[in-house]
C-alpha positions in Angstrom: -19.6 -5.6 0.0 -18.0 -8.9 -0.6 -16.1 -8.5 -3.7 -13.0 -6.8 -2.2 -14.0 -5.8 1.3 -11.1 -5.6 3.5 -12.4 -4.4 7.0 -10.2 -6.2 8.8 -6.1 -5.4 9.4 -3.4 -7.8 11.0 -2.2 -5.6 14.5 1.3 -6.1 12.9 0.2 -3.1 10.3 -0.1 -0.6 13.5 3.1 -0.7 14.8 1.8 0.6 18.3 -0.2 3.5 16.9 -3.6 4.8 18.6 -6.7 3.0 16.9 -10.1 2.9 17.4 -10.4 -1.0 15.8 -12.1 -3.8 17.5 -10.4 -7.1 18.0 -11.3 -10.0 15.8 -8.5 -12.2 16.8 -5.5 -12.1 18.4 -4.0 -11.1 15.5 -6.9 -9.3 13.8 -8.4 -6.0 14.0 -11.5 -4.8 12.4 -14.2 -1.7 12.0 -17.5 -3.4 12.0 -18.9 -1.3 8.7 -15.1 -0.1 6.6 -14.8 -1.2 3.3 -10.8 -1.2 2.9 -8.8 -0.5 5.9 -5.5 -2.2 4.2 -5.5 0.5 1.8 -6.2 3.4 4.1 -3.4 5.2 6.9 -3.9 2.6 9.0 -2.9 -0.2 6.2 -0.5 -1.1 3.8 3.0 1.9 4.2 5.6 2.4 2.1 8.8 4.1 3.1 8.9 4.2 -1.1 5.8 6.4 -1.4 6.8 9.0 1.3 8.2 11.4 -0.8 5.2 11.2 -3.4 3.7 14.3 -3.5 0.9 14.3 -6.3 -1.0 17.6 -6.9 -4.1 17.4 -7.5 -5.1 21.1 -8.5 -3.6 19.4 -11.7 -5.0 16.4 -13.5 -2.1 16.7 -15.6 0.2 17.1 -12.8 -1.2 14.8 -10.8 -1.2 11.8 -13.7 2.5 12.8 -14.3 3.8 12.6 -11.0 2.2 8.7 -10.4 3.4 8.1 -13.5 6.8 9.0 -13.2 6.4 6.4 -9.7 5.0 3.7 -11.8 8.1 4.0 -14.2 11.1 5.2 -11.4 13.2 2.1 -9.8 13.3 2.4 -6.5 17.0 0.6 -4.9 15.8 -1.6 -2.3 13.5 -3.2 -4.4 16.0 -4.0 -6.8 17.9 -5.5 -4.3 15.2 -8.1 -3.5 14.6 -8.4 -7.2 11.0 -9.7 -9.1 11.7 -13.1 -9.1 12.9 -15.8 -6.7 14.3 -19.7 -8.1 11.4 -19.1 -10.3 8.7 -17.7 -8.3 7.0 -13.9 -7.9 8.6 -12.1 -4.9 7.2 -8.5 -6.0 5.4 -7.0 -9.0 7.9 -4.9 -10.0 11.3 -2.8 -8.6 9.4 0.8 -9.2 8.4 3.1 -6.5 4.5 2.2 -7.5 4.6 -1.2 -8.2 1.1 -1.6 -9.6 -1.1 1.6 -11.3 -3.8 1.6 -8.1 -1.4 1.2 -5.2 -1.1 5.0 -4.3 
């Protein structure tokens, strides 16, 4: 449970949206037993990754689409680039930017 447990979200993530989180903080939401909430609906979102659309009555289809995401350049993220005087901003300028992010 330790090793990469996230049950806890910053309220910034919700945006005003209904939730049934506890406070933690003034900042900080959590679900007393969820593994990963900054990966679920309620986490991370990327205006990027709307239009993804994976199928997955496919595995073929399904590892093709992500992998076309992985690989396709997405403008905004150009426009704020990799690097900064030296120093990671982003991983990369691709829709995905790492393998496990959708």
């Amino acid at each position: 449970y330790l090793f990469g447990a996230s049950p806890t979200l910053t309220k910034s993530f919700l945006r005003g949206r209904e939730h049934g989180l506890e406070e933690l903080s003034p900042d900080t939401l959590y679900l007393p037993h969820a593994t990963s909430l900054r990966m679920s609906d309620l986490g991370y979102q990327n205006d990027a990754q709307s239009g993804l659309r994976p199928h997955e009555n496919s595995l073929e289809s399904y590892v093709t689409s992500l992998m076309d995401a992985v690989n396709r350049p997405y403008a905004p993220y150009e426009a704020i680039g990799t690097k900064k005087d030296g120093e990671w901003v982003q991983l990369s300028t691709n829709v995905l930017q790492i393998e496990n992010e959708y």
